[in-house]
C-alpha positions in Angstrom: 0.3 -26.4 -4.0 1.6 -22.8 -2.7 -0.9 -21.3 -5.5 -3.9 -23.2 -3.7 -2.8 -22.4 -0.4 -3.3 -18.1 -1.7 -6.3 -19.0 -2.8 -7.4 -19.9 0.2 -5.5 -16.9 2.1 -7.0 -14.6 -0.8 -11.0 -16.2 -0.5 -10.8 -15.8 3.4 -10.1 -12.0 3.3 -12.7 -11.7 0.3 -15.3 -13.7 2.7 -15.1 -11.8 4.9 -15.7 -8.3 2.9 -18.5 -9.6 0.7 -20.1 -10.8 4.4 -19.4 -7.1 6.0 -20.6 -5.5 3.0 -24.2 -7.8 2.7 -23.9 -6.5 6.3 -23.9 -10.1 7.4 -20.7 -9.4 9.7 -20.2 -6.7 11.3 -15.8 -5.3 10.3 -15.6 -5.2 14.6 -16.5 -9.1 14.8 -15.0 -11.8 16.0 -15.6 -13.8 12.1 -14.6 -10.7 10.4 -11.5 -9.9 12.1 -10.6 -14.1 12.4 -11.2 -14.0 8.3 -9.0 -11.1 8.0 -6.2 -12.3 10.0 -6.0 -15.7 8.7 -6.0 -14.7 5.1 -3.6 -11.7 5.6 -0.9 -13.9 7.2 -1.5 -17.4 4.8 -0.6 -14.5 2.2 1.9 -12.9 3.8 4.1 -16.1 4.3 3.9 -16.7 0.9 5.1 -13.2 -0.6 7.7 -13.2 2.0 9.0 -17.1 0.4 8.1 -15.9 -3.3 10.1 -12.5 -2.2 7.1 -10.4 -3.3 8.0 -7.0 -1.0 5.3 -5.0 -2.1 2.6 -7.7 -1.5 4.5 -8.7 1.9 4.4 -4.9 2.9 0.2 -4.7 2.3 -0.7 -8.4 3.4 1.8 -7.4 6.6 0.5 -4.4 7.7 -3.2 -6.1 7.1 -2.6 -9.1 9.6 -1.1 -5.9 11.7 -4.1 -4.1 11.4 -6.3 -7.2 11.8 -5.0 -8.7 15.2 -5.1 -5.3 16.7 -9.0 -5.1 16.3 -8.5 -8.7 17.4 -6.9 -7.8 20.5 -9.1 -4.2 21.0 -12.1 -6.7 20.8 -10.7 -9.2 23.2 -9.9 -6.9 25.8 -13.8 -5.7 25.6 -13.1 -2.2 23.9 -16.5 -0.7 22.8 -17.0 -1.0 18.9 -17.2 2.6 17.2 -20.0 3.6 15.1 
């Protein structure tokens, strides 16, 4: 069941780049940033339970990465080009 569950994690974070890079999603969206953060922290869970430190450090610091845009874009900050 985990294995299904990073699948899921995995094809959320891919959705969302194959999306920005057909450039139907902008990386500053609301979708993109939502796909991001889901996927980073279904995956970060589960290194952190299958003590996978290197994968936990990277899927981390993307759900990091991914709710600050989240919050930047909730609090109305201007996307940069």
């Amino acid at each position: 069941m985990l294995q299904v569950i990073q699948i899921l994690g995995a094809l959320a974070i891919l959705a969302a780049f194959v999306l920005a890079q057909a450039g139907r999603l902008r990386p500053d969206s609301l979708a993109y940033l939502l796909l991001n953060l889901t996927g980073s922290v279904v995956l970060a869970l589960l290194a952190y339970i299958e003590e996978q430190w290197g994968f936990l450090l990277l899927e981390g610091v993307w759900a990091l990465v991914s709710a600050w845009g989240l919050v930047s874009l909730v609090r109305g900050r201007a996307p940069v080009d």
